[in-house]
PQR file with spaces between the fields and no chain letter, atoms N, CA, C, O and H, PARSE charges and radii, in Angstrom:
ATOM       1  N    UNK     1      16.799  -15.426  -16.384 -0.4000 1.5000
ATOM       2  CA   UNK     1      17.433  -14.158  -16.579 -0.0000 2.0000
ATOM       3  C    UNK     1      17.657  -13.531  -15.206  0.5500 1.7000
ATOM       4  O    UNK     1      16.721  -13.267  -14.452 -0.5500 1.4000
ATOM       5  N    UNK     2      19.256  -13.249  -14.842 -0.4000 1.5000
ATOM       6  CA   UNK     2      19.002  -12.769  -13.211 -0.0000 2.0000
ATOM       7  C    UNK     2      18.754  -10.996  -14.135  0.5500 1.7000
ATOM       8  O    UNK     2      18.688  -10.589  -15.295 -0.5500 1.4000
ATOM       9  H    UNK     2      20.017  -13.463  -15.454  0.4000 1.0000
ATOM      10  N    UNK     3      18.669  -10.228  -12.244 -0.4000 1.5000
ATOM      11  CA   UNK     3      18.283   -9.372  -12.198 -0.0000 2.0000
ATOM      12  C    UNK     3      19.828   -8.625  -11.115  0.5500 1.7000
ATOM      13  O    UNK     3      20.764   -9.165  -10.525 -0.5500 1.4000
ATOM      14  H    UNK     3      18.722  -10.559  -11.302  0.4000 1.0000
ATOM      15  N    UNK     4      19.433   -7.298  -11.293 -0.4000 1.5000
ATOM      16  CA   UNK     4      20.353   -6.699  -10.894 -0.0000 2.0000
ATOM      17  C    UNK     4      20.438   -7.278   -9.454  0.5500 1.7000
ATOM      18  O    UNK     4      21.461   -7.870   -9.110 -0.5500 1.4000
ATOM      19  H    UNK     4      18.673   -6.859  -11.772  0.4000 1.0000
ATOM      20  N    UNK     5      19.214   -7.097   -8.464 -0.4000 1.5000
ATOM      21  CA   UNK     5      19.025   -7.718   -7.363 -0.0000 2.0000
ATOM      22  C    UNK     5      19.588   -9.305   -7.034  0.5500 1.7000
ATOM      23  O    UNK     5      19.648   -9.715   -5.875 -0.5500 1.4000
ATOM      24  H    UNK     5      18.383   -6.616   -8.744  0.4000 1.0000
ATOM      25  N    UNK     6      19.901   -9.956   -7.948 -0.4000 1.5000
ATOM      26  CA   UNK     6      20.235  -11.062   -7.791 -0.0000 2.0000
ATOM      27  C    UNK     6      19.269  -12.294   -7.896  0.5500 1.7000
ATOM      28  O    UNK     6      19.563  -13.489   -7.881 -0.5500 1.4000
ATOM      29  H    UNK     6      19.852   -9.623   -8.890  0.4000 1.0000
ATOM      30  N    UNK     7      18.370  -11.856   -7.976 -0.4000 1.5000
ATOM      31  CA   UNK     7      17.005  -12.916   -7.694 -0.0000 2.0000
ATOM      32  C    UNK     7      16.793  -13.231  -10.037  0.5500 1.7000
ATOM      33  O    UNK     7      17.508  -12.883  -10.977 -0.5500 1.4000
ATOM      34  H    UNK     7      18.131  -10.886   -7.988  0.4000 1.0000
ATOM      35  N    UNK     8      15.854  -13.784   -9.979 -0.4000 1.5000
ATOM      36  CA   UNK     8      15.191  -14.440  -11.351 -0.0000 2.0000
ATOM      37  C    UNK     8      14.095  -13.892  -11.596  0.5500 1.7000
ATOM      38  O    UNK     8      13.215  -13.794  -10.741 -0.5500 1.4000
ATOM      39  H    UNK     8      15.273  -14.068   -9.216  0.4000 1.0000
ATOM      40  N    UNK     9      13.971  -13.418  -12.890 -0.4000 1.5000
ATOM      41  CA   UNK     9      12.414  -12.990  -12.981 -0.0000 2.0000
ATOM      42  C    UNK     9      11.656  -14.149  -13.882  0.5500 1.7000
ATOM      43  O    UNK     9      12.051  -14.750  -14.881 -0.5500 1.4000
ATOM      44  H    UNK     9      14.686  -13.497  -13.584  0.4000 1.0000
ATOM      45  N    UNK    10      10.210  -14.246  -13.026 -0.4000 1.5000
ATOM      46  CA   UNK    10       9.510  -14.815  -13.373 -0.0000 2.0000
ATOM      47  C    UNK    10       9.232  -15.343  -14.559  0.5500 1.7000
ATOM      48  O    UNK    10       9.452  -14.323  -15.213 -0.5500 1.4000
ATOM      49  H    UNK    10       9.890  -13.758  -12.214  0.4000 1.0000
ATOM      50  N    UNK    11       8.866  -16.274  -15.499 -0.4000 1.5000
ATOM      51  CA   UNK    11       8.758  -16.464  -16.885 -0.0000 2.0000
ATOM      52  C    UNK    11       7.421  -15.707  -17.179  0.5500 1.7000
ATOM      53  O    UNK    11       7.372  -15.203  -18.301 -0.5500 1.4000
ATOM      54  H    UNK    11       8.687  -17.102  -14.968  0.4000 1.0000
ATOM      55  N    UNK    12       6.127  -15.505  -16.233 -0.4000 1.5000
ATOM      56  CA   UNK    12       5.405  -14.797  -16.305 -0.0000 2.0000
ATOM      57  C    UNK    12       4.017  -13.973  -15.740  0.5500 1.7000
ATOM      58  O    UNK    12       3.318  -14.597  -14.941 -0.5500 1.4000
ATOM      59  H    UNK    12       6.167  -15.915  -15.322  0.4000 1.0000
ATOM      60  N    UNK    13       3.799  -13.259  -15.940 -0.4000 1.5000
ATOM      61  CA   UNK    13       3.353  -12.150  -14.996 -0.0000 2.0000
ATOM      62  C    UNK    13       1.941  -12.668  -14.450  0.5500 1.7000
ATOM      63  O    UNK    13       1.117  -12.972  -15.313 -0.5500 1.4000
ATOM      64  H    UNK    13       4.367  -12.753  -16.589  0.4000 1.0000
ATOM      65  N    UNK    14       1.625  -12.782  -13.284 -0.4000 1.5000
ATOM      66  CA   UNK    14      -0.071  -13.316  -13.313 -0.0000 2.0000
ATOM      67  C    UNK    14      -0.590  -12.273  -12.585  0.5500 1.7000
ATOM      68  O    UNK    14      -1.179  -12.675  -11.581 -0.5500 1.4000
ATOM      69  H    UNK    14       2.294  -12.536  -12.583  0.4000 1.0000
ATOM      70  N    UNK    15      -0.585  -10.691  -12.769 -0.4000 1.5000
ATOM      71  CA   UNK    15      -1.296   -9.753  -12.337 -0.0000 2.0000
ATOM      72  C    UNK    15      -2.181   -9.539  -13.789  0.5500 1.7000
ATOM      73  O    UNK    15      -3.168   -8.815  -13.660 -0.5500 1.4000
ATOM      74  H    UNK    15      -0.106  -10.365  -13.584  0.4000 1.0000
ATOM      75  N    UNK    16      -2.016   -9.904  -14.689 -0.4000 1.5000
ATOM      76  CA   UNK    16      -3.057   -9.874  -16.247 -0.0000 2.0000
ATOM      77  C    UNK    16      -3.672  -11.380  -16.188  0.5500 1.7000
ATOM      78  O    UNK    16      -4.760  -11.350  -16.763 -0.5500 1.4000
ATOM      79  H    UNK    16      -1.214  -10.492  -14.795  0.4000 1.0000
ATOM      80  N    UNK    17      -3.436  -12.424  -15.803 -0.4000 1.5000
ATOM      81  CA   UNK    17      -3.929  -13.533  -15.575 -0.0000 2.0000
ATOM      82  C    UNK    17      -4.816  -13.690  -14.731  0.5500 1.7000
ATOM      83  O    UNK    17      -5.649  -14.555  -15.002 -0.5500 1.4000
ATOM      84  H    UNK    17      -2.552  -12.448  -15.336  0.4000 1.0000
ATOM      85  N    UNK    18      -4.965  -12.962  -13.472 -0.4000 1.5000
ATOM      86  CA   UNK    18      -5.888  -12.589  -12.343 -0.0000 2.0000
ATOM      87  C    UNK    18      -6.622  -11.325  -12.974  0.5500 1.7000
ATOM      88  O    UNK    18      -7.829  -11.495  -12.799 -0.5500 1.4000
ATOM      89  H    UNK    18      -4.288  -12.260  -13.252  0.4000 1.0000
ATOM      90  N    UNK    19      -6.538  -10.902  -13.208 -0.4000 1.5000
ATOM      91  CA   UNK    19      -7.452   -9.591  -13.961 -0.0000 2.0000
ATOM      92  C    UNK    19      -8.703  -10.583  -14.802  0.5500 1.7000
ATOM      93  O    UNK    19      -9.925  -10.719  -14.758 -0.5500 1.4000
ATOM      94  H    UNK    19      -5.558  -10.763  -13.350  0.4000 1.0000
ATOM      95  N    UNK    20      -7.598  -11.115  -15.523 -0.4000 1.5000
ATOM      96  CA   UNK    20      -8.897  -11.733  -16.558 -0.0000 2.0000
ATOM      97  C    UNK    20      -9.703  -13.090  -16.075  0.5500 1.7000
ATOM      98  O    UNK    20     -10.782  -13.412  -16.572 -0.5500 1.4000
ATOM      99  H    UNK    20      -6.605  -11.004  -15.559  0.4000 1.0000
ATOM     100  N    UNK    21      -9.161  -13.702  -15.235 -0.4000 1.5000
ATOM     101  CA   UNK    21     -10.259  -13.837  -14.196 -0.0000 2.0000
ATOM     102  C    UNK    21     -11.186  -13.891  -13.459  0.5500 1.7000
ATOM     103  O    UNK    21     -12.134  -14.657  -13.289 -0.5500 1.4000
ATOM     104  H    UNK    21      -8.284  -13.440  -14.831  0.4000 1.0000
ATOM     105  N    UNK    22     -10.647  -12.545  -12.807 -0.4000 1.5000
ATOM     106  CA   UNK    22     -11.940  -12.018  -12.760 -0.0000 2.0000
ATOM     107  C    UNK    22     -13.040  -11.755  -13.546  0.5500 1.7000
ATOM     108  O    UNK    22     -14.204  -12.083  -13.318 -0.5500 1.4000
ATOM     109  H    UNK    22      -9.877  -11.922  -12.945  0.4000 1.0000
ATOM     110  N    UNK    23     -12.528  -11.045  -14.635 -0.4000 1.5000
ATOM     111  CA   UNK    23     -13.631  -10.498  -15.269 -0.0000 2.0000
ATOM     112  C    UNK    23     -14.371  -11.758  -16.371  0.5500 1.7000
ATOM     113  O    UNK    23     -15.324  -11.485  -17.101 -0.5500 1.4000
ATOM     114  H    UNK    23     -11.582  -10.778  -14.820  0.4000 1.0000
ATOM     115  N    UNK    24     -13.831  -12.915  -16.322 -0.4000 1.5000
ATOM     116  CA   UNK    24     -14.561  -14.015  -16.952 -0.0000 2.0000
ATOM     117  C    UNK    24     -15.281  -14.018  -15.813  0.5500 1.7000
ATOM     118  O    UNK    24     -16.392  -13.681  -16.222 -0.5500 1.4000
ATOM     119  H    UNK    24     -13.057  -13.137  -15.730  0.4000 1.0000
ATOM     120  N    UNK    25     -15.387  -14.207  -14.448 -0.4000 1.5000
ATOM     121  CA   UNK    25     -16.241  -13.881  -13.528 -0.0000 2.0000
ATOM     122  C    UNK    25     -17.037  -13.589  -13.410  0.5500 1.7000
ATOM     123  O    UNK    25     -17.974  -14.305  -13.058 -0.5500 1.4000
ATOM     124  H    UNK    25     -14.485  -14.480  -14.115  0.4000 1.0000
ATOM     125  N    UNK    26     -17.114  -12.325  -13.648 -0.4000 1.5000
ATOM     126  CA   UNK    26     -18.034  -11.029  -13.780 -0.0000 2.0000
ATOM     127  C    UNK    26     -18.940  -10.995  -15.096  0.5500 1.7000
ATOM     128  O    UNK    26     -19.874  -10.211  -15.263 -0.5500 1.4000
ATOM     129  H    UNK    26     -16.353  -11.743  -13.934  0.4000 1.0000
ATOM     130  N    UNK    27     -18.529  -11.946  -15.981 -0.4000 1.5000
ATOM     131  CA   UNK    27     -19.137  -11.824  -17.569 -0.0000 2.0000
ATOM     132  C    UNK    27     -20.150  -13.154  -16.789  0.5500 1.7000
ATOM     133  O    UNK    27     -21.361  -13.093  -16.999 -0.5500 1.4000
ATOM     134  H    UNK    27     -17.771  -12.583  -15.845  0.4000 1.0000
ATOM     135  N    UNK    28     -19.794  -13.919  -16.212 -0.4000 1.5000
ATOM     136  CA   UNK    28     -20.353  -15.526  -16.061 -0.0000 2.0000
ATOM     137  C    UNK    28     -21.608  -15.346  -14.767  0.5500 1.7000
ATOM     138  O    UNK    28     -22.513  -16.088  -14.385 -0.5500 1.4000
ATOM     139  H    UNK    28     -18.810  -13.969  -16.042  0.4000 1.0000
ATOM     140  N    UNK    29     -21.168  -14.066  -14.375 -0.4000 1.5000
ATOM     141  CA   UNK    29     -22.053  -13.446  -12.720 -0.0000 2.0000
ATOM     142  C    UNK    29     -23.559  -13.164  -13.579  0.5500 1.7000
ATOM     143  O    UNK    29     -24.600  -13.810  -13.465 -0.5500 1.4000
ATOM     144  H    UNK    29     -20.433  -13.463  -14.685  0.4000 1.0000
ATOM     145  N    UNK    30     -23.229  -11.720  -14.659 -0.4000 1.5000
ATOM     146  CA   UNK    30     -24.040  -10.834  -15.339 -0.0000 2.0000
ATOM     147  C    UNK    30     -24.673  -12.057  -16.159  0.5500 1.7000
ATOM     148  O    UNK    30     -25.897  -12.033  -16.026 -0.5500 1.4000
ATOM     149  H    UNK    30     -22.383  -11.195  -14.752  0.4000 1.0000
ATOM     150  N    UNK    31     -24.148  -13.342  -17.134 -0.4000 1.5000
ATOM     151  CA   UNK    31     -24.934  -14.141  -17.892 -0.0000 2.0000
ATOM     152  C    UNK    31     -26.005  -14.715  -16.999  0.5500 1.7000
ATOM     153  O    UNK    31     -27.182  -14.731  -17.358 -0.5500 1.4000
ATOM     154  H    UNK    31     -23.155  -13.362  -17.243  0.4000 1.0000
ATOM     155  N    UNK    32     -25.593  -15.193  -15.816 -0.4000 1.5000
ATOM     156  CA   UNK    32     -25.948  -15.441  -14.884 -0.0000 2.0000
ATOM     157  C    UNK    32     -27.682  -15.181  -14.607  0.5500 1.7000
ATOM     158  O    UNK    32     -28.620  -15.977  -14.657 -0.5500 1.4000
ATOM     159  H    UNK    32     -24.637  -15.179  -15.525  0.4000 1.0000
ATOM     160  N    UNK    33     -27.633  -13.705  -14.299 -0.4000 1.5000
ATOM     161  CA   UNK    33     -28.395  -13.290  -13.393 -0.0000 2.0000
ATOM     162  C    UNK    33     -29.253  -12.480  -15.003  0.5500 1.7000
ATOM     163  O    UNK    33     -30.412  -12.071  -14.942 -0.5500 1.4000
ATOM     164  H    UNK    33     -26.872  -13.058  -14.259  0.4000 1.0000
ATOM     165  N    UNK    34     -28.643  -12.417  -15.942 -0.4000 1.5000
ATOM     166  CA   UNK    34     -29.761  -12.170  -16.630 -0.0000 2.0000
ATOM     167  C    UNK    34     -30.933  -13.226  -17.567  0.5500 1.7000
ATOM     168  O    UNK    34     -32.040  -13.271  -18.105 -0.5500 1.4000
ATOM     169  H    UNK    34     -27.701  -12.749  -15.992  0.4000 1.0000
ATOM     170  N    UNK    35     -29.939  -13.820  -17.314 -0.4000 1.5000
ATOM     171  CA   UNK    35     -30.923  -15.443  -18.168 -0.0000 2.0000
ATOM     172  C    UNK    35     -31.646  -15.670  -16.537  0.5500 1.7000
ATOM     173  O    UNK    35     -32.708  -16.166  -16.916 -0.5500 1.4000
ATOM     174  H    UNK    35     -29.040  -13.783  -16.876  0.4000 1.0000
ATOM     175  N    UNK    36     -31.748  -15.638  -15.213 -0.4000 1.5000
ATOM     176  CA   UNK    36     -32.602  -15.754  -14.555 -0.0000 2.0000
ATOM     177  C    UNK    36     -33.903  -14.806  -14.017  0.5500 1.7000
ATOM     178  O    UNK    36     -34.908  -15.018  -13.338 -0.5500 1.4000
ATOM     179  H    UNK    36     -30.886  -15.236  -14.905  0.4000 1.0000
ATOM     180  N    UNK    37     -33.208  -13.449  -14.825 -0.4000 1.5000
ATOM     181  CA   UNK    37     -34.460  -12.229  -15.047 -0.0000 2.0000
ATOM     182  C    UNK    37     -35.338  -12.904  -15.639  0.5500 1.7000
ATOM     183  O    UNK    37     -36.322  -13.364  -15.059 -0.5500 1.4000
ATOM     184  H    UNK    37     -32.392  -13.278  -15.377  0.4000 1.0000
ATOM     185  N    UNK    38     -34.973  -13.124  -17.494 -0.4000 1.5000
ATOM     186  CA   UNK    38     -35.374  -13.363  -18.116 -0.0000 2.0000
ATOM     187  C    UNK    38     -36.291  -14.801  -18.438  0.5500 1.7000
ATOM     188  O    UNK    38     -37.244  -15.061  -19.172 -0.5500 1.4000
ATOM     189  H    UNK    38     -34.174  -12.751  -17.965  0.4000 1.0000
ATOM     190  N    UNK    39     -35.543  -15.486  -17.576 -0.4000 1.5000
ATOM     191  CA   UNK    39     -37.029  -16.814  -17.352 -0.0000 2.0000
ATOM     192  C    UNK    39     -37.976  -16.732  -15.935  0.5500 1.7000
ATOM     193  O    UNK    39     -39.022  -17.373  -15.838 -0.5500 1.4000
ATOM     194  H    UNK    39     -34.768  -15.275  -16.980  0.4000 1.0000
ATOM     195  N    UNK    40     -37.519  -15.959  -14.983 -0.4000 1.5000
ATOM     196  CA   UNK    40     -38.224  -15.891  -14.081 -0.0000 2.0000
ATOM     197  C    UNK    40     -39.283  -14.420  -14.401  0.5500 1.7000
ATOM     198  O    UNK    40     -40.480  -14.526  -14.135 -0.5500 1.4000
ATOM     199  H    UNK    40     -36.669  -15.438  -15.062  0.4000 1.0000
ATOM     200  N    UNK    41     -38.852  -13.366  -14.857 -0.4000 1.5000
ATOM     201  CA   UNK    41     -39.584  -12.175  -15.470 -0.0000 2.0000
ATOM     202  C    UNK    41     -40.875  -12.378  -15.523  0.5500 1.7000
ATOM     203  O    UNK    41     -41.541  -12.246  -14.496 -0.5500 1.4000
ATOM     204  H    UNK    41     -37.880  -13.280  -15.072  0.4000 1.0000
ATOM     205  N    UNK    42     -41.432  -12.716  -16.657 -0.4000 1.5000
ATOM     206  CA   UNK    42     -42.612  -13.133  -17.154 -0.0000 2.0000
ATOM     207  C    UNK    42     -43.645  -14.299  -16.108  0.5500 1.7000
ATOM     208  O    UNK    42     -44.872  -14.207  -16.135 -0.5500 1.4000
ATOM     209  H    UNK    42     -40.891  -12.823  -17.491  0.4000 1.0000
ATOM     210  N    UNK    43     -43.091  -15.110  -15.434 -0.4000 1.5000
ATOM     211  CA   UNK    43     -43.828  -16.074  -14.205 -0.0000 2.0000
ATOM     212  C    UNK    43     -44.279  -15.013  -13.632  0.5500 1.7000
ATOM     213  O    UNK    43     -45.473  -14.715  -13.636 -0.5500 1.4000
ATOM     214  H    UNK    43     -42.094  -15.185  -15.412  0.4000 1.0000
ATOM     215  N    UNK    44     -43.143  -14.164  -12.941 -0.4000 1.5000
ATOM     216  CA   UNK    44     -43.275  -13.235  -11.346 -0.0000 2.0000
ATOM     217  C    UNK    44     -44.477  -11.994  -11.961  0.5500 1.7000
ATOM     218  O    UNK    44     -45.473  -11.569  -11.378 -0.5500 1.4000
ATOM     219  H    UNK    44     -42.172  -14.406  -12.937  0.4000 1.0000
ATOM     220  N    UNK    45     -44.096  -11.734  -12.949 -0.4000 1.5000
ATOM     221  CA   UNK    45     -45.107  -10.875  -13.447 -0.0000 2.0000
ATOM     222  C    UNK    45     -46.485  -11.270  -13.535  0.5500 1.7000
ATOM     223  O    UNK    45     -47.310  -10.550  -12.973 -0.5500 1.4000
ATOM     224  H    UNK    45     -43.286  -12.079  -13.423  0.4000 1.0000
ATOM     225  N    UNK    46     -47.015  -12.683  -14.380 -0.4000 1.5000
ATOM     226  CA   UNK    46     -48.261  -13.275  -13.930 -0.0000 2.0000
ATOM     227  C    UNK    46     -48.758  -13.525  -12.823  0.5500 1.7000
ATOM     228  O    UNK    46     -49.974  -13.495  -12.631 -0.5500 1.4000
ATOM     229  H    UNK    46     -46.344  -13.268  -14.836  0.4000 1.0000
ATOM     230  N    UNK    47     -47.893  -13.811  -11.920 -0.4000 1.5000
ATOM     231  CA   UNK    47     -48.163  -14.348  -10.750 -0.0000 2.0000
ATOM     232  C    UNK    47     -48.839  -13.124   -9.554  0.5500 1.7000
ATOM     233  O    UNK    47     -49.644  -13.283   -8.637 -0.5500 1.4000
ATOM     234  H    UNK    47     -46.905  -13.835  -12.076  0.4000 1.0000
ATOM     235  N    UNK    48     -48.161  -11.974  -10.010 -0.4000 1.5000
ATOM     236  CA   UNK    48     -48.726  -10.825   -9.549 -0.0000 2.0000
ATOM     237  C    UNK    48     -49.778  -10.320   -9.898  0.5500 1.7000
ATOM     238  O    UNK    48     -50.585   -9.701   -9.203 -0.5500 1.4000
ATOM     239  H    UNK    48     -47.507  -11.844  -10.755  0.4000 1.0000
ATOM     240  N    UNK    49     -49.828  -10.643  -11.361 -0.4000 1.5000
ATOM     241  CA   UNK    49     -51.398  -10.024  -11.832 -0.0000 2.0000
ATOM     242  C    UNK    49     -52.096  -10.718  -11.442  0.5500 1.7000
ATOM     243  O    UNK    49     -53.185  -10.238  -11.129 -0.5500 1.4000
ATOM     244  H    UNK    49     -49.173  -11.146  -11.925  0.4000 1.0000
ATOM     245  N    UNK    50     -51.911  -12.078  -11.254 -0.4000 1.5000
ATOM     246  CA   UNK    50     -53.221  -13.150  -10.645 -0.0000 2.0000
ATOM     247  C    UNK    50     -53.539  -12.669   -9.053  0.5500 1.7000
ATOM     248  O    UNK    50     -54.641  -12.404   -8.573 -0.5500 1.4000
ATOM     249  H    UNK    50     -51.026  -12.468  -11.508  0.4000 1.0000
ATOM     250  N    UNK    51     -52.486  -12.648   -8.527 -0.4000 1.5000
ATOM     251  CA   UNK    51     -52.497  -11.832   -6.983 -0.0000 2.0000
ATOM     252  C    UNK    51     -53.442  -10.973   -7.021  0.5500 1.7000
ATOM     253  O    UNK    51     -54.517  -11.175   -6.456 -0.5500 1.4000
ATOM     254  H    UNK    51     -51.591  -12.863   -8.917  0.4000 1.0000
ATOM     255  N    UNK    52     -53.120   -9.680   -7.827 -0.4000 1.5000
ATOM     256  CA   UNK    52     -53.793   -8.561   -8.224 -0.0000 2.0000
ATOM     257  C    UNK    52     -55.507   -8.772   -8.132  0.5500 1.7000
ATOM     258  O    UNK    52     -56.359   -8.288   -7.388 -0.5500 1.4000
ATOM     259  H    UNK    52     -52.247   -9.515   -8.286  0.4000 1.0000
ATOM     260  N    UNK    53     -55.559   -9.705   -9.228 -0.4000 1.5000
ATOM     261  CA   UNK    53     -56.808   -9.784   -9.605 -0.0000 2.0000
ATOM     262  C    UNK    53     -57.926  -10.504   -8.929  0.5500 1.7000
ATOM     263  O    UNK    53     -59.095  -10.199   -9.161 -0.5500 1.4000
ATOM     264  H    UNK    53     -54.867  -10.098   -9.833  0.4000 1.0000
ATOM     265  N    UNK    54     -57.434  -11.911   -7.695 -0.4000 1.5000
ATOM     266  CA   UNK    54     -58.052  -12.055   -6.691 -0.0000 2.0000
ATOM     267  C    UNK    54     -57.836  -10.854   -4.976  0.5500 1.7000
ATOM     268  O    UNK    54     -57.862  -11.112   -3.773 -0.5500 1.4000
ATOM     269  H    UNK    54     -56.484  -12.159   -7.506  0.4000 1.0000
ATOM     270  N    UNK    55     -57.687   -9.885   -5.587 -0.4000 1.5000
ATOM     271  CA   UNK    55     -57.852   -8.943   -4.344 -0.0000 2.0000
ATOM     272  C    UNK    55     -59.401   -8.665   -4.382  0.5500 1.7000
ATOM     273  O    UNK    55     -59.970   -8.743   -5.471 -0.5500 1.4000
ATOM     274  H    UNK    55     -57.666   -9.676   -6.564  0.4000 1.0000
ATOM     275  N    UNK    56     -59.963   -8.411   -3.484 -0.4000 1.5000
ATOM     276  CA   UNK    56     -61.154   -8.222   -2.956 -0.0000 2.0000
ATOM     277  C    UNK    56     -61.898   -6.977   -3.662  0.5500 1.7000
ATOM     278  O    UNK    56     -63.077   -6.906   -4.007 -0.5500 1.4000
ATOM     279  H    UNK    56     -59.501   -8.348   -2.600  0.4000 1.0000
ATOM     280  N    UNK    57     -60.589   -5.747   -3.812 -0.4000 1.5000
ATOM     281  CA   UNK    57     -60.607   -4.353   -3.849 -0.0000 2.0000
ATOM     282  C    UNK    57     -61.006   -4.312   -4.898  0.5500 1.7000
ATOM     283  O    UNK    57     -62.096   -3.754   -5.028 -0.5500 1.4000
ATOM     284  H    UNK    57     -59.630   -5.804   -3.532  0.4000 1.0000
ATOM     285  N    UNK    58     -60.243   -4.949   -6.302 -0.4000 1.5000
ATOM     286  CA   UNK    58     -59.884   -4.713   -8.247 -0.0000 2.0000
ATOM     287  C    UNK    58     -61.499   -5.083   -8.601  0.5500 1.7000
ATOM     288  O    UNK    58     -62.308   -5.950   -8.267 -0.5500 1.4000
ATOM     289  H    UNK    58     -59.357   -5.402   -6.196  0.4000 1.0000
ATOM     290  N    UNK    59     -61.473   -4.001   -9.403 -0.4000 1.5000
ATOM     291  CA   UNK    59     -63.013   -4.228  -10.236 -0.0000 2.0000
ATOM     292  C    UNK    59     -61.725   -4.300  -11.468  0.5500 1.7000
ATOM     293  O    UNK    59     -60.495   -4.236  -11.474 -0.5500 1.4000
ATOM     294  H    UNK    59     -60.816   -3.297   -9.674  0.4000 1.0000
ATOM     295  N    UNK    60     -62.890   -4.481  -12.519 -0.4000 1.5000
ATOM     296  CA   UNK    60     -62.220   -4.405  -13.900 -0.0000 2.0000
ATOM     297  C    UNK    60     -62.322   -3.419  -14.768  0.5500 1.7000
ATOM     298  O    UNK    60     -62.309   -3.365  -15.997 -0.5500 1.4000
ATOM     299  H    UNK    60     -63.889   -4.533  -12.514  0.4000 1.0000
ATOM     300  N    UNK    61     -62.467   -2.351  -13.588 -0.4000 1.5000
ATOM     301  CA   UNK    61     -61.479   -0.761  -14.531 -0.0000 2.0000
ATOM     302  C    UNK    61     -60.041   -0.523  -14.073  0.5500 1.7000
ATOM     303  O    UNK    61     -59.225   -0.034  -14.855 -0.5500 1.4000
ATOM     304  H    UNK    61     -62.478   -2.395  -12.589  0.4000 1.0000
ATOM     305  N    UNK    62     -59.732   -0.839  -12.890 -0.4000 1.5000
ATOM     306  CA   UNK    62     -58.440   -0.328  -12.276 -0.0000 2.0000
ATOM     307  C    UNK    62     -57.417   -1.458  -12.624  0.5500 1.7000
ATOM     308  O    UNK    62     -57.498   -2.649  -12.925 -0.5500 1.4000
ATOM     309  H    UNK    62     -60.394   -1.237  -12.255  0.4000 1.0000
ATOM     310  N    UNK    63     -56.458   -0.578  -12.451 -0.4000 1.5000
ATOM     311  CA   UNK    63     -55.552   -1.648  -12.936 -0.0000 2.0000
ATOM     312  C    UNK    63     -54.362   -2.038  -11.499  0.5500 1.7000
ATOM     313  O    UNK    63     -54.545   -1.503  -10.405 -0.5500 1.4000
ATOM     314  H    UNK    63     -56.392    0.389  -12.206  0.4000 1.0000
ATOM     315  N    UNK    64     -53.514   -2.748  -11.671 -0.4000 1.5000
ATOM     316  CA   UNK    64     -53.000   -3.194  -10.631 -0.0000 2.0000
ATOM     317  C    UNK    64     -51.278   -2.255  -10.519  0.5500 1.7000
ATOM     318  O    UNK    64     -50.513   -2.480   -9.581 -0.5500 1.4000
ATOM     319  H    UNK    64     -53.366   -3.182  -12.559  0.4000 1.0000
């Protein structure tokens, strides 16, 4: 289809094709980083209380 300009327009637009893109991106970033909260969470958390609990300081009223 020409254009008044003389030139052809595109069959189709990839400023909505790059958008979504990205944001499959951004969905694949966030799955990402929360499935690695979520299995690392619970380790990092023990691992601290064990820290915690060989400190010199912790009796077993205080908590960490």
């Amino acid at each position: 289809m020409a254009t008044r300009s003389g030139g052809t327009r595109r069959a189709t637009d990839e400023r909505g094709a790059s958008s979504t893109e990205y944001a499959l991106l951004a969905v694949l970033i966030a799955v990402v980083v929360i499935a690695a909260v979520m299995l690392l969470g619970s380790a990092t958390s023990a691992m601290f209380a064990t820290t915690c609990q060989s400190l010199p300081s912790y009796d077993a009223g205080s908590t960490c």
